[in-house]
N, C-alpha and C positions, 0 to 999 in steps of 0.2 A: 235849337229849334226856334221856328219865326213868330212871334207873337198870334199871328194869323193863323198858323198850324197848332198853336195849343188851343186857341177859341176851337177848333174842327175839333177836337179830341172832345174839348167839352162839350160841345153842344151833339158828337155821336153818343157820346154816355149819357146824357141826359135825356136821349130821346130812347137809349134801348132801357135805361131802368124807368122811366118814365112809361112806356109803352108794355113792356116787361111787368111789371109792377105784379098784374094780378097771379105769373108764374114765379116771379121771385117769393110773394110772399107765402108762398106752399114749399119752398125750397129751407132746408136748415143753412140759411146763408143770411146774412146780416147785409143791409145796402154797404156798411161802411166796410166787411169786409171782402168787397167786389171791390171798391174804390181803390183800396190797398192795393190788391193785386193787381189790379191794373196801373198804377201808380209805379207797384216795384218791374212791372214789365215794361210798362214805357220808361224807367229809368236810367240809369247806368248800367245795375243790374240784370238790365233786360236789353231792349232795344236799341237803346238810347236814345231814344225821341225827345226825352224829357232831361232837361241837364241844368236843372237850376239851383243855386247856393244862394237861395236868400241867408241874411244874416238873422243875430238874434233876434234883433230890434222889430225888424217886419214880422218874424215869427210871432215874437210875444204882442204886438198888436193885431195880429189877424184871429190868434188863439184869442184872446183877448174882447175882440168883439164877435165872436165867435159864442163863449162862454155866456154874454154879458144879455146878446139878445135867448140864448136857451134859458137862463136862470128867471128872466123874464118870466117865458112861455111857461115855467114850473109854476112860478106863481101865481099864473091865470087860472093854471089846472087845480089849487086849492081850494076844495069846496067843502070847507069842515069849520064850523064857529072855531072864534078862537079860544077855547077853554083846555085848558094843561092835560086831562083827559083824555079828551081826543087825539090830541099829538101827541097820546105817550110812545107810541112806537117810533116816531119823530126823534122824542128826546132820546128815547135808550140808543139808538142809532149816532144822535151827533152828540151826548153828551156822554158817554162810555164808550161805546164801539172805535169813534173816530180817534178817541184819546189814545186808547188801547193799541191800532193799528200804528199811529205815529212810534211809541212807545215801544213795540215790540218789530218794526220795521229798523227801528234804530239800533234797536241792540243785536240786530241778525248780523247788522252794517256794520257793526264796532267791535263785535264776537267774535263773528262766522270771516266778514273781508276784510278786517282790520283799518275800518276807516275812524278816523278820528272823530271825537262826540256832534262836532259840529256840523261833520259833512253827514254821518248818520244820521245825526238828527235833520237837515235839509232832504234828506232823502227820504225820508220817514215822512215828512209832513209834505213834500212833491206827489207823493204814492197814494196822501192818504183821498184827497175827494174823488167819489163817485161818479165818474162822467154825464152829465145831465143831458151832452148833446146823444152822445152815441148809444145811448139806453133808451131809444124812445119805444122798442119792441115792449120793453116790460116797463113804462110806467104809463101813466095815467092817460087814456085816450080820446078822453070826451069830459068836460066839466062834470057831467053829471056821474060818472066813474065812482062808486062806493067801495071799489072792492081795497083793503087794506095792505095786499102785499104791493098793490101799484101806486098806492097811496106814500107808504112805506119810502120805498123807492123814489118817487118823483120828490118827496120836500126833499127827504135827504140830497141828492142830488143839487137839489135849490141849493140847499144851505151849507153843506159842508164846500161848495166852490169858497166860501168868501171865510167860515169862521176854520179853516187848517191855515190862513193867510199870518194867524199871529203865530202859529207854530215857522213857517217860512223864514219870518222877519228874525226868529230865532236862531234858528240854523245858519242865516248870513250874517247875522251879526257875530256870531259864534268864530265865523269862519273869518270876516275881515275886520274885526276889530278887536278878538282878541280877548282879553282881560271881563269876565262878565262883571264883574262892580262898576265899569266905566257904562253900562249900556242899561243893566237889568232893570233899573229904576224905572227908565223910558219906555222900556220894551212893556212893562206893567203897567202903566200908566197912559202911554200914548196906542201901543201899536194891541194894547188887550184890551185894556177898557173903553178908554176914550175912540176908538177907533171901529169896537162893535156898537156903544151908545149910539156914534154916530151916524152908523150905517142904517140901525131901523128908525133913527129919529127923520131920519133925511127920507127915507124909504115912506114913510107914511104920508108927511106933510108936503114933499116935491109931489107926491100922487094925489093928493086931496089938492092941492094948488088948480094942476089939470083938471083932474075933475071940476073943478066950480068953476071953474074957464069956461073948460066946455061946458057947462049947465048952462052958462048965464049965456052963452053965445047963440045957444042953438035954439033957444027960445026968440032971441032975436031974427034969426037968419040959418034955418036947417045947414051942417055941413055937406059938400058932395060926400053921396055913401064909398065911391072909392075912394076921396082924396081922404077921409076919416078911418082908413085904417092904418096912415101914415100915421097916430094921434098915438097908436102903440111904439113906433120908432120915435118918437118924440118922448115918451117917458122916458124910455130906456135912455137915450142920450143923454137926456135934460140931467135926470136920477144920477146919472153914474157922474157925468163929469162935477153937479155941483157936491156930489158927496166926496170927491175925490177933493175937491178944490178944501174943503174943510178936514182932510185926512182921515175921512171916515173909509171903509171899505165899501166901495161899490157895487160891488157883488152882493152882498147884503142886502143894499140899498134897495137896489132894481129888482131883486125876489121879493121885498118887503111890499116895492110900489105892485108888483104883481100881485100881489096878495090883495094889498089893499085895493085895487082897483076891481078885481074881481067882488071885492065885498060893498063897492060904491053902489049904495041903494037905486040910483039916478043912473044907473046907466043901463041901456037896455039889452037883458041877455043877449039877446043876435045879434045888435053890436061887439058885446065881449068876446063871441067866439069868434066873430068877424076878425077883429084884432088877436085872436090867438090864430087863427089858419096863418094868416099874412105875418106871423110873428114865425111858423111853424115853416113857412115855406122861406123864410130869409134864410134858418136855423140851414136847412136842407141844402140849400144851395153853397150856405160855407162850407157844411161840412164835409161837402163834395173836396170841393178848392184844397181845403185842409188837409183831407186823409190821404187825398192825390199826391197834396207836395212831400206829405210825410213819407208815404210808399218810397217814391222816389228821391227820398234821401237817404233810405234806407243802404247802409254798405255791409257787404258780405264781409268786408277784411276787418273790418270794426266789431262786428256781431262775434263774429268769430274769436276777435282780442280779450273781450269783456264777455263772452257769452256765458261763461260759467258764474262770473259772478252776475252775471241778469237771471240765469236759470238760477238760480240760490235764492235771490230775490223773487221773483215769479213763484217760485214753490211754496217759500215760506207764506208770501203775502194771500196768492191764493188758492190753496189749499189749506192753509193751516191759520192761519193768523184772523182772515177774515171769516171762515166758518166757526173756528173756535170761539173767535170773539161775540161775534153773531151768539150765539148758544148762552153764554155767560150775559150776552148783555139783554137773553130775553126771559133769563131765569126770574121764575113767578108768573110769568106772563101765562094769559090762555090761547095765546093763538097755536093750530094745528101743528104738529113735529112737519108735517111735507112742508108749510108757509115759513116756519122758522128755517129746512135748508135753504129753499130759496133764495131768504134774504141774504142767508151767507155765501150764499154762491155767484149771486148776481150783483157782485162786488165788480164793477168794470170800468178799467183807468183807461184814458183816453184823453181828448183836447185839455182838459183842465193839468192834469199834468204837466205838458207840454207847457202850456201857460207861466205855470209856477216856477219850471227848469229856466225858462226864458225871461221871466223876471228873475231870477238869480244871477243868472250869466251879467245881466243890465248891471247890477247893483256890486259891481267885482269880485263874483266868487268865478275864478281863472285856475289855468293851470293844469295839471295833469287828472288833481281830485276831478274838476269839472267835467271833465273831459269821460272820468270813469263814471260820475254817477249822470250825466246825459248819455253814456250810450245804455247804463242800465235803466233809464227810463226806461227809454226808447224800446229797449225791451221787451218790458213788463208788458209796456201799452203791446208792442204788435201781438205779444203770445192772445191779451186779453182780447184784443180785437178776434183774432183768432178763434181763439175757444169760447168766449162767450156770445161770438157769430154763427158760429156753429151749432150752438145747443140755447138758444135763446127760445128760437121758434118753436123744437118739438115740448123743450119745456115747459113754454108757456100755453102749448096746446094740451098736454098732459096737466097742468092747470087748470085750465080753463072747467074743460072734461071731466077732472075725477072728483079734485080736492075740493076747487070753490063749489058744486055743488053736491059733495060729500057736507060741506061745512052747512050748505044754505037747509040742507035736508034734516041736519040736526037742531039747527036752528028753530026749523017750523017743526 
């Protein structure tokens, strides 16, 4: 297909969900899982209109800033002090939940398909973050957003993109170096601690830098109000590449500057959401680019090779692994039995996945292993795409409806 004829493809889809918009979103259909289908129909498996084999390299950079400006827009949407309290449903989420799913994904992979601990374990920690981009139906939609299951939802999201990243560096070191005594010291030392240190150190102080930039400029010499929400692609660059350049996680980094810019006293609310629309609408138009090329790499003879072990993985991870987890990691808590399925249900892998599978492949994990736990990604994502496009909408309208103000009526 001609360069010229995939821009027509793009720019007819962006104008019927664009125009669409107000009947889609009454439909239990998810934008990204329109994308897909239309993706695997203009693909090989369809049409063939669409016939493209980017390599890893382009994959894991387009995922890559794909994830990099959503993690951003999570952080914008954080509108909670920062006291441990408040983000306790946060912590139980990325500091049990996530452990648990790496954990118990790996040993389905080393049980159940007899993959070796290494690649189980890279599969386990590929599976484990929450997609930030492709959940934007159920998390937080307005700054001012109180409600807790969306809350819930959007950090984690933020955060497990960046801190499943030392589980990763685990599994490939596992896998091309071999001997854990020759690495584990590093792995604990550079790629766990020093590498989340320096992800919220870098995440605060590159965003307070901006900030007093912009403070002291704009006193001098107003910026243009449209060329000022360029000032949010500017974090996010600025964020990620000098946290990367010091080995810290940048994924981190750029939820942290989100955070913290959202908390910058000096900056004028309508500006911040200004910069989260314009953060929101980059988000939209990768994810478009992204779920398209995914559809259409999609192959029937591959799905078909590894389907059983992707449906093993899909079943276990959600159905049982994430909802079980979910329960145990909310035990004591007071939030409602309907709020606590939720969380476990609306467990949704997507670009971040991808991401991490494609930094793997980068860093020489090759071969036939590779070969079997990318198609069982790939998998996991399309079923999730799938069934949590599906059942996002009426859910969260069944939400909206009974529970949140079941809860708000006990409340008062």
């Amino acid at each position: 297909m001609t360069y010229i004829a995939l821009l027509l493809i793009l720019g007819l889809l962006l104008l019927v969900v664009t125009l669409g918009s107000g009947w889609i979103a009454r439909l239990p259909f998810s934008y990204a899982l329109i994308y897909l289908i239309v993706g695997i129909g203009l693909g090989p498996q369809g049409v063939q209109w669409i016939d493209l084999r980017p390599n890893a390299e382009l994959m894991e950079r387009l995922t890559e800033f794909v994830v990099i400006v959503s993690v951003f827009g999570c952080g914008l949407k954080m509108n909670r002090p920062l006291k441990p309290w408040v983000w306790a449903t946060t912590v139980r989420l990325i500091g049990f939940l996530m452990p648990l799913s790496i954990l118990a994904v790996a040993l389905v992979g080393h049980w159940l398909l007899g993959l070796d601990w290494g690649a189980a374990i890279l599969l386990g920690a590929c599976l484990a973050p929450t997609d930030p981009v492709l959940a934007s139906e159920v998390q937080l939609d307005h700054p001012s957003d109180r409600d807790e299951l969306r809350f819930g939802l959007t950090s984690e999201g933020g955060l497990n993109d960046s801190l499943a990243f030392p589980f990763v560096y685990f599994g490939v070191y596992w896998m091309t170096k071999g001997d854990w005594q020759t690495w584990f010291a590093q792995w604990v030392w550079i790629d766990l601690v020093w590498a989340i240190a320096a992800g919220i150190g870098m995440g605060i102080w590159v965003a307070k830098a901006i900030a007093w930039v912009d403070e002291k400029l704009q006193k001098r010499r107003p910026a243009d109000d449209l060329m000022e929400d360029l000032l949010a692609l500017s974090a996010i660059l600025l964020t990620y590449s000098l946290t990367e350049l010091v080995n810290g996680y940048g994924f981190l980094a750029v939820f942290v500057a989100g955070v913290t810019i959202r908390r910058n006293a000096h900056c004028d609310p309508d500006k911040r959401l200004a910069q989260l629309v314009f953060t929101e609408q980059i988000e939209k138009l990768l994810e478009i680019a992204t779920i398209l090329l995914l559809g259409s790499l999609l192959q029937f003879s591959s799905i078909a090779q590894y389907g059983y072990d992707g449906l093993i993985i899909t079943l276990a991870l959600l159905m049982v692994i994430r909802p079980l987890g979910t329960w145990l990691s909310f035990l004591g808590c007071r939030l409602p039995q309907a709020t606590r399925w939720l969380f476990g249900w609306f467990g949704i892998r997507g670009i971040g996945s991808i991401y991490y599978l494609t930094y793997a492949l980068g860093q020489g994990v090759a071969g036939p292993v590779a070969e079997r736990i990318a198609w069982i990604i790939y998998i996991v994502v399309t079923v999730s795409i799938v069934l949590h496009g599906i059942s996002a909408t009426p859910l969260m309208q069944w939400y909206e409806g009974s529970v949140k103000a079941e809860t708000s009526a006990q409340k008062s």
